[in-house]
C-alpha positions as CSV (number, residue, x, y, z in Angstrom):
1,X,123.0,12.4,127.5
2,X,119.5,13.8,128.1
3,X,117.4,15.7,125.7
4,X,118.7,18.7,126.7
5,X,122.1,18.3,126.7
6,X,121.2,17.0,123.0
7,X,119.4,19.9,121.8
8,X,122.7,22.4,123.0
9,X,124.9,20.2,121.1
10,X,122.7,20.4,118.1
11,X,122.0,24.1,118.1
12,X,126.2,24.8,118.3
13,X,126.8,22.5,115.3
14,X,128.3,24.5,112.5
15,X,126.1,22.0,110.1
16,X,122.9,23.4,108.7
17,X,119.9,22.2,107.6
18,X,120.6,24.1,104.0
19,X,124.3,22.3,103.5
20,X,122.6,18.9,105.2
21,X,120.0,19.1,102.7
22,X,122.9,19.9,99.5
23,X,124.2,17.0,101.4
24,X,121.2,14.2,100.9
25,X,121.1,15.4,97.4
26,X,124.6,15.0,96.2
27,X,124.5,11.7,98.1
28,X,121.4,10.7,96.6
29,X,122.7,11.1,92.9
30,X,126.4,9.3,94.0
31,X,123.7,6.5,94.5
32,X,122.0,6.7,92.0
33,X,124.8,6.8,89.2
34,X,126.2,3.8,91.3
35,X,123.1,1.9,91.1
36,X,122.6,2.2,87.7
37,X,126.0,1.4,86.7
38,X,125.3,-1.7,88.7
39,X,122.1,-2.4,87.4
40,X,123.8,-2.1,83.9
41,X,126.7,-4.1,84.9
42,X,124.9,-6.6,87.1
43,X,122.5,-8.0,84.2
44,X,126.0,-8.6,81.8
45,X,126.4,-11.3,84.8
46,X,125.4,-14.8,84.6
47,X,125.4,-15.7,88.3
48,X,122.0,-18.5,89.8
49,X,122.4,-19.7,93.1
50,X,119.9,-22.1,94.3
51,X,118.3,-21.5,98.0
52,X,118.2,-24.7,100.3
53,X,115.7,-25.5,103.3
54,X,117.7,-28.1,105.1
55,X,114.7,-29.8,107.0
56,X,115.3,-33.1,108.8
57,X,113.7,-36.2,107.9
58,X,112.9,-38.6,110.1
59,X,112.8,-42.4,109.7
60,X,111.7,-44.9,111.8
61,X,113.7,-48.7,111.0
62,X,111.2,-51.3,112.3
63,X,113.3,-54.6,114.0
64,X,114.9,-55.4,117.5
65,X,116.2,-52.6,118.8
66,X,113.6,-50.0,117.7
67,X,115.6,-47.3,115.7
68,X,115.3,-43.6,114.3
69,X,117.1,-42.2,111.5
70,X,117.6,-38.3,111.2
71,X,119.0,-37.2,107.7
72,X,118.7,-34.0,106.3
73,X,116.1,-33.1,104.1
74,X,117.6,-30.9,101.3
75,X,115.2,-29.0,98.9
76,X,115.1,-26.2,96.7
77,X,113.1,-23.0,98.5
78,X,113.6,-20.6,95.5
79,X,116.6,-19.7,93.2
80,X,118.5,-16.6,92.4
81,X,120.0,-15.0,89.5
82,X,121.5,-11.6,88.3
83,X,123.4,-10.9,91.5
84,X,124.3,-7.5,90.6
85,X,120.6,-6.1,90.1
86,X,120.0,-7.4,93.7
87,X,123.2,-5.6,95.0
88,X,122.6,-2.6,92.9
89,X,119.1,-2.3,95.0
90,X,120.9,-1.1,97.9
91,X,122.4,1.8,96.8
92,X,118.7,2.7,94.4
93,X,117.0,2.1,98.1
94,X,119.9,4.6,99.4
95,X,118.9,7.2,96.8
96,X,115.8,7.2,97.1
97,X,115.7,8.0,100.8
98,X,118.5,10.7,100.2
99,X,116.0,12.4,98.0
100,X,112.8,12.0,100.1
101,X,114.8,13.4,103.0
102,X,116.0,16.2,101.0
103,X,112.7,17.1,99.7
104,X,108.8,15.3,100.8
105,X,110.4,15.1,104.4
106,X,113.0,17.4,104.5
107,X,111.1,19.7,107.2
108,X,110.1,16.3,109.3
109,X,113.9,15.3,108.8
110,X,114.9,18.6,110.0
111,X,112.1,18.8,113.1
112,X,113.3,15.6,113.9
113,X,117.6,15.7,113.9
114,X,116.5,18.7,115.9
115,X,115.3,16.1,119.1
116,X,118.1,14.4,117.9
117,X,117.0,11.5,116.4
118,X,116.8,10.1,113.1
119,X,113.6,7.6,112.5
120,X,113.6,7.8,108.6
121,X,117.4,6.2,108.5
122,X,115.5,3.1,110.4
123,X,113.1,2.6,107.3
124,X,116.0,2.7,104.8
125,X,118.0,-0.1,107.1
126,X,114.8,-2.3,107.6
127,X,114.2,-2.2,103.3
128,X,118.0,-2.8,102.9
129,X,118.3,-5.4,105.7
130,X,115.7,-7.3,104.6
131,X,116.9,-7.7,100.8
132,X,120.6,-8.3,102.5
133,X,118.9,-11.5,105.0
134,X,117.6,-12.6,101.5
C-alpha cells in the first residue's frame, strides 16, 4: 500500500480524531484503575525469585592426558520480589501513554495517524518490553 492509497483509506474512516481521543482517555483510566488495583494487590504478595548468570567455568586437570573441565558457573545477578507491582507497571506505562496521546501529543498523534503511522505506540512497546525481558 503506498502513501497515498493510505491517506484515502484514512480520510473515509468513520473514526475521528474527537471519538479517538474519548478513546485514549477511557482507555487510559481502564489502565489506570487496573494498575492500581494491581499495585494494591501485588504488594499483599510474597513472591522473590532469584536471577542466575549461568557462566561456564573452566578447569584445567593437570596429568597424562591433558584435560579441561567445563561446569557451569551459577551465581546470583540480582533478585526479585513483589511480582505484582512489576506486572502492574505495564498497564501504569499503558496509561500514561493513553493520556499523553490524548492530551501533550494529541495533535502530533493526530498529524501523524494521518501519514498513517503510529511512532508514539513504539515508545510505549520499547518501556514495556524492556521491563517484560527483565
Amino acid at each position: 500500500m503506498n502513501s497515498e492509497e493510505r491517506r484515502k483509506i484514512i480520510a473515509e474512516s468513520p473514526i475521528s480524531f474527537k471519538y479517538l481521543k474519548r478513546f485514549n482517555l477511557a482507555a487510559g483510566f481502564l489502565h489506570l484503575i487496573q494498575g492500581i488495583l494491581m499495585l494494591i494487590l501485588g504488594t499483599q504478595l510474597e513472591w522473590e525469585r532469584s536471577i542466575y548468570t549461568f557462566y561456564p567455568k573452566f578447569t584445567i586437570i593437570e596429568g597424562p592426558p591433558f584435560q579441561i573441565s567445563i561446569t557451569p558457573d551459577p551465581q546470583v545477578l540480582f533478585t526479585i520480589g513483589y511480582l505484582g507491582v512489576i506486572v502492574a507497571s505495564f498497564s501504569l506505562i499503558s496509561a500514561i501513554a493513553h493520556f499523553t496521546f490524548a492530551s501533550v501529543k494529541n495533535k502530533q498523534y493526530n498529524e501523524n495517524l494521518k501519514k498513517g503511522m503510529n511512532p508514539y505506540r513504539w515508545y510505549e512497546y520499547a518501556f514495556s518490553s524492556s521491563i517484560m525481558i527483565v
